[in-house]
N, C-alpha and C positions, 0 to 999 in steps of 0.2 A: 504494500500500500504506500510508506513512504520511504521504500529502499528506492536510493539511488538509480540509476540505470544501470550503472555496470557495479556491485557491489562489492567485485574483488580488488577496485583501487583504494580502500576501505581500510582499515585496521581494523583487527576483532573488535576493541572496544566502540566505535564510531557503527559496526555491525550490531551489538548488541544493544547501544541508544537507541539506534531504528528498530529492531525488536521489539523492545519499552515502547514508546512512542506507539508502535502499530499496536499494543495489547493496551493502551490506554485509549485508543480514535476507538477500541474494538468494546469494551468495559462496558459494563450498565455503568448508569450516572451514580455518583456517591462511590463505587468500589476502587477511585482513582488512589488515595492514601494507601489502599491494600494490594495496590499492584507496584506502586514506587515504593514500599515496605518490604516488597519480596527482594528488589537487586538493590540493598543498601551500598553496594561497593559503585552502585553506578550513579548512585544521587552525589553529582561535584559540578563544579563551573562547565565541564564539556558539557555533560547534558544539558543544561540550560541555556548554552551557545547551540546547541543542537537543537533543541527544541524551536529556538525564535529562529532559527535557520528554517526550520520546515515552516512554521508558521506564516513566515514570509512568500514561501512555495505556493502554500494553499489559497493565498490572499493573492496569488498573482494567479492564478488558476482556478479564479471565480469562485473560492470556496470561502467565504469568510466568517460561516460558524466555527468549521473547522481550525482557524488560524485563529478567531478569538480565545478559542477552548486553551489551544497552544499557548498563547501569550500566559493566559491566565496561569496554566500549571506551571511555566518557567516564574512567572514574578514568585508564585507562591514560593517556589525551591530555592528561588535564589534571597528569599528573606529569613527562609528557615538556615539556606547555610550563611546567613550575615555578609553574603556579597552585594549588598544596599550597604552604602555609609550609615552610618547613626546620624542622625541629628544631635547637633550641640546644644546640651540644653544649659 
């Protein structure tokens, strides 16, 4: 669904983000937590470059729930791993 065309210019891991990714487009609503809980070694700043990478994809190929859905689970992961600044209070 969001593999690449040619998937073996790829590294395993950038293989296994599109993995994730396709079993999150593919999830009932709400099961998303329980599927980014299963590959803990894969929630880090790639995935979340990965994500708004495809996100991007799907917003340029008419798809734009799809690419919001996207956005949404990258902001979520990248504030749980603290790659958002803190505000100075």
């Amino acid at each position: 669904m969001t593999t690449p065309p040619n998937p073996t210019l790829l590294d395993p891991r950038h293989t296994r983000y599109f993995g994730l990714i396709d079993r999150l487009l593919a999830c009932p609503n709400g099961e998303e937590p329980e599927i980014l809980n299963a590959e803990p070694d894969l929630l880090d700043a790639g995935l979340v470059q990965t994500l708004m990478q495809t996100a991007s994809y799907f917003a340029h190929q008419d798809n734009p729930d799809v690419a919001k859905f996207l956005v949404f689970i990258a902001r979520e992961l990248a504030h749980q791993l603290g790659l958002y600044p803190q505000p100075q209070t």
